[in-house]
DRENDOLO-596643 format. One record per residue (C-alpha): x, y, z; residue number from 0. Coordinates in steps of 0.02 Angstrom, whole numbers, plus 32768, in hexadecimal, padded with zeros to 4 digits. Last residue first. Layout:
<midos>
> X, Y, Z, NUM
...
</midos>
This chain:
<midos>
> BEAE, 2E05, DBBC, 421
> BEF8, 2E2F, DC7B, 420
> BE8B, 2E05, DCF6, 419
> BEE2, 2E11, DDBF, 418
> BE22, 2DC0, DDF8, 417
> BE79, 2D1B, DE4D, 416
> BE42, 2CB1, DDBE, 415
> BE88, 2D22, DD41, 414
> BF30, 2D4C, DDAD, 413
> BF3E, 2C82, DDB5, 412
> BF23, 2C5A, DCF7, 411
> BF97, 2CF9, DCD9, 410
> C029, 2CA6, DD52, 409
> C024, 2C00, DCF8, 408
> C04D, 2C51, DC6C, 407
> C03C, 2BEB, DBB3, 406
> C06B, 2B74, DB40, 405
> C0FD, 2B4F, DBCA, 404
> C1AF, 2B01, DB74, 403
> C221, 2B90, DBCF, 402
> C1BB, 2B75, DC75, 401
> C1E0, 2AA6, DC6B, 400
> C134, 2A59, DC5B, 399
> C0FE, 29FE, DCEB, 398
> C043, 29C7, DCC4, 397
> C079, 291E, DC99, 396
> C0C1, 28EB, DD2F, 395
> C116, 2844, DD2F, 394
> C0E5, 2831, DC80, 393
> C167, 28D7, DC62, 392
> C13C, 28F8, DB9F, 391
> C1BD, 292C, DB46, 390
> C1B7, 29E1, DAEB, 389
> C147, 2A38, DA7A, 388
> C191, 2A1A, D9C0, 387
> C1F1, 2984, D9CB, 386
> C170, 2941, DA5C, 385
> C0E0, 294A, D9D6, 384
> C04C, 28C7, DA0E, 383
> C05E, 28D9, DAC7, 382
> C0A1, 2989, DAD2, 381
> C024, 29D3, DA78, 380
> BF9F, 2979, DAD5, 379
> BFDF, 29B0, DB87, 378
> BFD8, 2A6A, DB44, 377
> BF2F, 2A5A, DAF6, 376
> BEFB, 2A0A, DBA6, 375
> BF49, 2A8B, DC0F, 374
> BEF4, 2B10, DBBF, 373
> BE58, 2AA4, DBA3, 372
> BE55, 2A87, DC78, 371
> BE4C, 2B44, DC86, 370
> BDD4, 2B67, DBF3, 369
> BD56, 2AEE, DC26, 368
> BD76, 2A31, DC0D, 367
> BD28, 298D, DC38, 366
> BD69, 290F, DBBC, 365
> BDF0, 28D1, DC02, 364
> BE97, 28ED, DB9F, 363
> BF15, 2862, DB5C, 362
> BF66, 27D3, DBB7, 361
> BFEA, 277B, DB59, 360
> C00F, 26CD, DB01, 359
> C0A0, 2700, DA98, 358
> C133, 26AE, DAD9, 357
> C176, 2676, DA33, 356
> C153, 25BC, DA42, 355
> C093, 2601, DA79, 354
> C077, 2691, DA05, 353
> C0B3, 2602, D970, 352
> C047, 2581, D9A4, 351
> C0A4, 24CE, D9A1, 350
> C07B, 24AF, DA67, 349
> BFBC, 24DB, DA4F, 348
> BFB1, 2431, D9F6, 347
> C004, 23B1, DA4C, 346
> BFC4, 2434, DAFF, 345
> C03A, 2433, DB8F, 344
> C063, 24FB, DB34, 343
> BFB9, 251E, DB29, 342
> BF97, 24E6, DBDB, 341
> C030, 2550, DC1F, 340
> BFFD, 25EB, DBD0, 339
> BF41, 2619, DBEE, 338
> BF17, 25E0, DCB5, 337
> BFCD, 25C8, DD04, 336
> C013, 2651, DCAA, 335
> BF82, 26CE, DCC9, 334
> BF9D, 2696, DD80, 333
> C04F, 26B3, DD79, 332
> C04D, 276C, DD2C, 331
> BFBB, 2791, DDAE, 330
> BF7E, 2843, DD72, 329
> BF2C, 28A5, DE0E, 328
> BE78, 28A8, DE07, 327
> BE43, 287F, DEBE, 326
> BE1E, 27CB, DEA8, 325
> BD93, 276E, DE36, 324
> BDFA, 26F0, DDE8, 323
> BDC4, 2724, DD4A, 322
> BD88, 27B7, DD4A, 321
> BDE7, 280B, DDE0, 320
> BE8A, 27CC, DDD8, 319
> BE8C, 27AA, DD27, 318
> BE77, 2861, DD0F, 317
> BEFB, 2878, DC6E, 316
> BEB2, 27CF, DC27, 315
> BE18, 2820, DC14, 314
> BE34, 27F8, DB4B, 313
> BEA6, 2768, DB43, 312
> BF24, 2783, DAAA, 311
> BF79, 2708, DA4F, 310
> BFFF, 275F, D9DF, 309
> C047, 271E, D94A, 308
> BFAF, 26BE, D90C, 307
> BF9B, 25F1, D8C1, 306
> BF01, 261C, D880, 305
> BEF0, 2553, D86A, 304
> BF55, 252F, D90C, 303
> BEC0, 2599, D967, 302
> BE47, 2541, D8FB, 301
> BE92, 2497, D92C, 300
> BE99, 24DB, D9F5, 299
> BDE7, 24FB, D9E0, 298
> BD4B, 2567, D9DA, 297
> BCD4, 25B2, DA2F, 296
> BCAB, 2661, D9C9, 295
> BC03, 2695, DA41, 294
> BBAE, 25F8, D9F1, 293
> BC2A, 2590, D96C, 292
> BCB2, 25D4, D906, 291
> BCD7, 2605, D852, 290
> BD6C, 2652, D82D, 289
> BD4D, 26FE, D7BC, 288
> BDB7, 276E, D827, 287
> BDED, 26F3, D8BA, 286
> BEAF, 2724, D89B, 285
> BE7F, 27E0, D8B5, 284
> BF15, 2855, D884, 283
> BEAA, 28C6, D812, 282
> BE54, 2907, D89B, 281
> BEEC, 2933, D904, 280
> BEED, 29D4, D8BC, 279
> BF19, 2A18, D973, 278
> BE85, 2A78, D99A, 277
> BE1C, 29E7, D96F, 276
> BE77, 2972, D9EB, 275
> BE6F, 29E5, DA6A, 274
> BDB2, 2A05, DA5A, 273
> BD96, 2941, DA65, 272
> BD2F, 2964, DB07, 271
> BCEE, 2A13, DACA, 270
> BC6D, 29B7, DA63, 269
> BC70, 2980, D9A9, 268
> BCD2, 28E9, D990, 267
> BD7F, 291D, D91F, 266
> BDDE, 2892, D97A, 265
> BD4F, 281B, D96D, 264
> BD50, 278F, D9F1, 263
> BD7D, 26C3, DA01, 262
> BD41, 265B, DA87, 261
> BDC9, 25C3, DAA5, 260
> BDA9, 2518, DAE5, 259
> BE27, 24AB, DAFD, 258
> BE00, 246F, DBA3, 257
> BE8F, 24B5, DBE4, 256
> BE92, 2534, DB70, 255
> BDF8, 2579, DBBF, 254
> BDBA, 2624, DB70, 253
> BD5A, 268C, DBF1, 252
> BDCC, 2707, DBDC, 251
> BD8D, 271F, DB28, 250
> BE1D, 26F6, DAA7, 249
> BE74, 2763, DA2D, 248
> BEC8, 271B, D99B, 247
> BF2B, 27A7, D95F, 246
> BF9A, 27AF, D8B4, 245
> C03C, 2818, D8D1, 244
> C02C, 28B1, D86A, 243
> C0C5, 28F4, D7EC, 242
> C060, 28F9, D75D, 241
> BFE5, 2987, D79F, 240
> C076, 29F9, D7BA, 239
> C0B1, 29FC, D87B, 238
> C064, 2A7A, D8D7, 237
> C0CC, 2AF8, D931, 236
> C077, 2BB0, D8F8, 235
> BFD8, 2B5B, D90E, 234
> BFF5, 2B38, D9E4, 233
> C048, 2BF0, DA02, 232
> BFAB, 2C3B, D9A1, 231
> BF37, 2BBF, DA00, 230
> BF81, 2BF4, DAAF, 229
> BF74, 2CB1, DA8D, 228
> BECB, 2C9C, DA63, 227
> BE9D, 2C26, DAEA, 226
> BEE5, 2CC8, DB60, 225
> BE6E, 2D3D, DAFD, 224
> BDEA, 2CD0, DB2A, 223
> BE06, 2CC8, DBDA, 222
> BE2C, 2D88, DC01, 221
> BD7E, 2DA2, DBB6, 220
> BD38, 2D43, DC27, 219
> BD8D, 2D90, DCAD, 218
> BD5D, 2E2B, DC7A, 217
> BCAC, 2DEF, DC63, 216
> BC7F, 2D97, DD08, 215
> BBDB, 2DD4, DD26, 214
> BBA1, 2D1A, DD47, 213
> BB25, 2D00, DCBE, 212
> BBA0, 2D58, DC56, 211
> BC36, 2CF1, DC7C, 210
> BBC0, 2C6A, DC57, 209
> BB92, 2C9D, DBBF, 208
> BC50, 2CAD, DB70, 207
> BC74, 2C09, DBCE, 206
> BBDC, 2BAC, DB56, 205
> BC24, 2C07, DAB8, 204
> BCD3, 2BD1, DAF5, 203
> BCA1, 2B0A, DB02, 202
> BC3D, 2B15, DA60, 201
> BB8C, 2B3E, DA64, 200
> BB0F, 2AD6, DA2C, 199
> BAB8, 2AF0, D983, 198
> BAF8, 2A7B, D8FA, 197
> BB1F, 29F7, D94F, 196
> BA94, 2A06, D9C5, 195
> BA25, 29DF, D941, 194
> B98F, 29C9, D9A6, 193
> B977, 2911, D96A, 192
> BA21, 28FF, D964, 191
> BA36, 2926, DA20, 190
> B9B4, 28AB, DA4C, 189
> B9F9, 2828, D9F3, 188
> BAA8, 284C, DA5C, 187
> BB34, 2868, D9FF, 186
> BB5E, 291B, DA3C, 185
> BBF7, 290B, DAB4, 184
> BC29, 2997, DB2E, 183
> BB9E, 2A19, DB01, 182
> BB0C, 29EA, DB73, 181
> BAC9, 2A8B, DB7D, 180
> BAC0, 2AF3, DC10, 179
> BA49, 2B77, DC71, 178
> B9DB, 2B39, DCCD, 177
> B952, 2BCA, DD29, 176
> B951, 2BAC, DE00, 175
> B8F5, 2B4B, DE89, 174
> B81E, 2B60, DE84, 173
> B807, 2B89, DDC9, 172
> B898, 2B5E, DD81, 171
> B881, 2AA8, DDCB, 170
> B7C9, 2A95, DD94, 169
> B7E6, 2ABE, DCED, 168
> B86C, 2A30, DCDD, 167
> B7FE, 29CE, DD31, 166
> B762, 29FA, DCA4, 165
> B7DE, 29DC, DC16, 164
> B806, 292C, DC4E, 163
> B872, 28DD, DCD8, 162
> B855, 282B, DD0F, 161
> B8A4, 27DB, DC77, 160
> B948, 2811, DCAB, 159
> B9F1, 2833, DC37, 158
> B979, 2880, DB91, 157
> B916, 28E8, DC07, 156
> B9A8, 2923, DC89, 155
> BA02, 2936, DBFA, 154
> B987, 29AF, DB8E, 153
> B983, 2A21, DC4B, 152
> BA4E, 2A45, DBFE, 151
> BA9B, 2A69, DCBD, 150
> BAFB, 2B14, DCEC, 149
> BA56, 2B10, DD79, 148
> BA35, 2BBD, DDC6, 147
> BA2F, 2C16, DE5F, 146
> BA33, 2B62, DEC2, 145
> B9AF, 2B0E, DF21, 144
> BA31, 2A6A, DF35, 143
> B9CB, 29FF, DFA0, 142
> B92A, 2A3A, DF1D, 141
> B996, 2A02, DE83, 140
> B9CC, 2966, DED8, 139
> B90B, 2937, DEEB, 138
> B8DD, 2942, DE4A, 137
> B934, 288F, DE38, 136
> B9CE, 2887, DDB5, 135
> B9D4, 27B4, DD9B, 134
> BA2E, 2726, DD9C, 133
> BA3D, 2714, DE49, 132
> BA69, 27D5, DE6B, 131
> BAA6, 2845, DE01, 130
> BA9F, 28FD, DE39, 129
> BB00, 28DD, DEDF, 128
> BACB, 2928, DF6B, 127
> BB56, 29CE, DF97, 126
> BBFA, 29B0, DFF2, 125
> BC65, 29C8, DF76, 124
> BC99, 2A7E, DFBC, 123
> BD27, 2ACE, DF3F, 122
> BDE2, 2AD2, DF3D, 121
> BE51, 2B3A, DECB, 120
> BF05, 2B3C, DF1F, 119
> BF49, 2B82, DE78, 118
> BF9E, 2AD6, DE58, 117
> BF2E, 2A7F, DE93, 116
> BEAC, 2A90, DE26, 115
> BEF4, 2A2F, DD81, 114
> BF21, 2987, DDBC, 113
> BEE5, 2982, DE6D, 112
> BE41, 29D1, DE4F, 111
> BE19, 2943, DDBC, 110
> BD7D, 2989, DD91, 109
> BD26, 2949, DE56, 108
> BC61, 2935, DE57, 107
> BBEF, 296C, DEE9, 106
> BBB8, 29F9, DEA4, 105
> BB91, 2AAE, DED2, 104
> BC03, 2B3A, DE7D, 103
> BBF1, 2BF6, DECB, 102
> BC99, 2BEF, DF33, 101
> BCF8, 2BCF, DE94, 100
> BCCB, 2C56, DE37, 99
> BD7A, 2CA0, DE09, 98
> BD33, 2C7A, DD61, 97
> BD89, 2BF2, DD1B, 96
> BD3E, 2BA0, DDCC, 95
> BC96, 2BC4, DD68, 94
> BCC0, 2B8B, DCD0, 93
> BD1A, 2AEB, DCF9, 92
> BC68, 2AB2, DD3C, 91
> BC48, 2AB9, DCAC, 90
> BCB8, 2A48, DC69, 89
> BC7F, 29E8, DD0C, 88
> BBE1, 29AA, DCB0, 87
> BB66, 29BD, DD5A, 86
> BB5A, 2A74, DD94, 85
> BB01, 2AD7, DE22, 84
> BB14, 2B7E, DE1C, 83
> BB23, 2BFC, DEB0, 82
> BB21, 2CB3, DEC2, 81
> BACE, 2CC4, DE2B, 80
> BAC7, 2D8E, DDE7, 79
> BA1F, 2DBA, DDF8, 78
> B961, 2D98, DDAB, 77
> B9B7, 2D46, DD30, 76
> B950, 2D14, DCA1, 75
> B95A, 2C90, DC18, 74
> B966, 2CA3, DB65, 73
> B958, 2C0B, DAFF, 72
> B980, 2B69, DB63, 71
> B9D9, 2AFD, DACC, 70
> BA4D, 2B6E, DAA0, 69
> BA7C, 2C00, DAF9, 68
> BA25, 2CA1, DB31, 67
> BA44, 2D26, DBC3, 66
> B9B1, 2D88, DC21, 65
> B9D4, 2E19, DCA9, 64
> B97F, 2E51, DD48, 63
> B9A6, 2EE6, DD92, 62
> B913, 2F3D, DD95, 61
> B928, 2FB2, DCFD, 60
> B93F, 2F0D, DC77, 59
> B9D5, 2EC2, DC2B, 58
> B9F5, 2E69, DBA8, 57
> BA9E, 2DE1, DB9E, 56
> BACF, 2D79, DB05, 55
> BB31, 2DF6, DA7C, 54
> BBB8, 2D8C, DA2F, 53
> BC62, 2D85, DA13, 52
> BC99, 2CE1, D9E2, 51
> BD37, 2CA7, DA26, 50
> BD8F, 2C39, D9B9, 49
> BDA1, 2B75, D998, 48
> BE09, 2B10, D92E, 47
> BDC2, 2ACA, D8A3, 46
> BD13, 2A59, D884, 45
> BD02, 299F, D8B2, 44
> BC84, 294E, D847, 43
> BBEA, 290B, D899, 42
> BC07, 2884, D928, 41
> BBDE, 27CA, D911, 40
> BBE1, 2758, D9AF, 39
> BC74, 276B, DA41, 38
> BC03, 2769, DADD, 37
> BC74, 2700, DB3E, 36
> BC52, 271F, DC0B, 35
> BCD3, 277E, DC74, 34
> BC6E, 2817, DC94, 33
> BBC6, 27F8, DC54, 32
> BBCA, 27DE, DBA0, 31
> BB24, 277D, DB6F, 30
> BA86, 27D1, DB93, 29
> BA03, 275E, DC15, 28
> B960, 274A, DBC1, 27
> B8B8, 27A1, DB61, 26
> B8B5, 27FD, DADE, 25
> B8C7, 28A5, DAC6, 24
> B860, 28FB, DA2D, 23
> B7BD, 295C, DA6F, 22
> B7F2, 2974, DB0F, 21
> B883, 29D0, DAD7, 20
> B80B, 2A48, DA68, 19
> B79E, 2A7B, DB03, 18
> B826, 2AAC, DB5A, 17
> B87F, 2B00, DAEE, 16
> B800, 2B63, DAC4, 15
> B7D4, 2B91, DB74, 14
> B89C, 2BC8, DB75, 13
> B89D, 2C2B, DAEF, 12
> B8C5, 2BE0, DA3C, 11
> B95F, 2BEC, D9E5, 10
> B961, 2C4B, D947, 9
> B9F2, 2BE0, D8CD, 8
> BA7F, 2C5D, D8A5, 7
> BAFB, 2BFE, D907, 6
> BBA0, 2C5D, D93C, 5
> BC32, 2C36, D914, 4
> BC94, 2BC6, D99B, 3
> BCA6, 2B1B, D95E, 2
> BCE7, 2B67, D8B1, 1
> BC88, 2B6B, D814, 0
</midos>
């Protein structure tokens, strides 16, 4: 089954969600916040994804209109949102996707500088900040009163003991309905116990909603077909399965200078390693079946062990703004200074083979809605198969040469803009 077919399983309404997530999360602080390593056992990666056409949206004679997703049933719009208040910036992705810009409330930066910029995208950060000293207090939500919250209300209970069913309740009630589902990364206990493996929607399911939610259809639907286009360019290129480089890739949170590396799953299920998937890279996993400690520490002697081709440092893309926290834009010499230079001071990191062949390179950040993917799938080609997708500029990785583009810059901007063509 692909990431993007549709479940069969009946998903509950929202009062039945409700009373079924307080029933299994535990208590405590999720692992895989942006930046932290979260890299513990994933399910089986499935194949490339496709738009699933589904029917999601009922409307009534007043106006008011109900759309359902995974885990928050069917919820009801009274009217089209005119704001939205996210906090996993995939999503927030969505919306500015969307040509919705102006309608996104958060106070958290996806890399503007890298990816934004260059269709002049900007959006008001100036909003309270969901997380706040280890915690997501009620009060936010209020400060925010948005039209409705892109935010999985199973996070806010597994992330921050404070919340339960009854706050969750209280919040629709008085503010606005949520609508999310915490679909980056799905290792959680929480998200095992209500199978979100099996049930949440993938990264185009979720926009497909959204653009409903918002009344966006034709631009929506201008989105997918683009990813279309983009995957059939991407599959007819692909190397045979022999011809793969073998990965290691690292969490960004890895220190080499310490020696202490957190490895990840290629084919993790989420739309963070969605680029990965979609490029077979699967099979190229150097960690597959190496044993390693909590959330995949491990060493500079496992790392010579799986001795890989490539070492790859997922978020490495955005190590302006998640690990160093800056404005986004890619720092080629402060990705050196942090990942390369201590692996190659290192008696042991010195004799790996991605580091004597200049290998050590930053791969995609996590947070991804269809315009940052687009980019991203592009980027990863080029990182792991120059022969077959072009060099990759470190200097500015996001400059393709026009004859070596995956696909037009000038349709991403006439979508946003409202100029759909699908």
């Amino acid at each position: 089954m692909s990431d993007d077919e549709s479940n069969t399983t009946e998903v509950p309404t929202r009062r039945e969600y409700v009373k079924y997530g307080g029933a299994v999360i535990g208590g405590g602080l999720l692992a895989g916040c942006s930046g932290q390593a979260d890299p513990g056992a994933t399910p089986e990666p499935t194949s490339t994804e496709t738009a699933a056409a589904t029917e999601t949206e009922t409307s009534t004679s007043d106006g008011s209109y109900t759309v359902e997703m995974f885990p928050v049933g069917e919820v009801e719009f009274a009217s089209v949102p005119q704001s939205v208040t996210t906090y996993n910036m995939g999503w927030a992705d969505m919306v500015v996707s969307l040509g919705q810009v102006d309608k996104l409330q958060t106070n958290r930066l996806p890399a503007p500088t890298l990816f934004y910029d260059r269709f002049d995208i900007e959006y008001d950060i100036d909003w309270p900040p969901l997380w706040q000293d280890g915690g997501m207090p009620k009060e936010a939500f209020y400060e925010h009163d948005p039209d409705a919250f892109l935010i999985d209300p199973n996070m806010l209970m597994g992330w921050d003991d404070n919340w339960d069913e009854s706050d969750i309740v209280e919040v629709e009630t008085h503010v606005a309905p949520f609508f999310g589902c915490h679909n980056r990364r799905m290792n959680s206990q929480w998200q095992t116990e209500m199978s979100y493996a099996e049930k949440a929607p993938s990264m185009l399911e979720a926009f497909d909603k959204v653009g409903t939610v918002l009344d966006e259809r034709e631009r929506t639907e201008a989105w997918l077909a683009l990813h279309e286009e983009l995957q059939s360019t991407v599959q007819s290129r692909l190397p045979s399965g022999s011809d793969l480089p073998s990965v290691a890739l690292i969490n960004s949170g890895s220190e080499p200078e310490k020696g202490t590396f957190y490895a990840m799953n290629l084919g993790g299920k989420g739309y963070e390693m969605k680029p990965y998937r979609d490029l077979g890279l699967v099979e190229a996993d150097a960690f597959a079946g190496v044993e390693t400690g909590k959330w995949g520490e491990t060493d500079y002697e496992t790392m010579l062990e799986v001795d890989p081709d490539l070492v790859l440092v997922h978020w490495g893309i955005t190590t302006g703004s998640v690990t160093f926290d800056g404005d986004g834009a890619y720092d080629a010499e402060q990705f050196h200074e942090k990942f390369v230079a201590p692996m190659e001071n290192d008696d042991v990191g010195s004799q790996l083979t991605a580091v004597q062949n200049e290998r050590v390179l930053p791969g995609p950040t996590a947070e991804q809605g269809p315009l940052v993917n687009a980019f991203q799938t592009e980027l990863t080609a080029r990182l792991f198969f120059p022969e077959k997708f072009g060099e990759l500029d470190l200097s500015a990785p996001l400059d393709v040469p026009e004859d070596e583009q995956l696909f037009d810059r000038q349709r991403v901007a006439d979508i946003i803009d409202g100029g759909v063509e699908s």
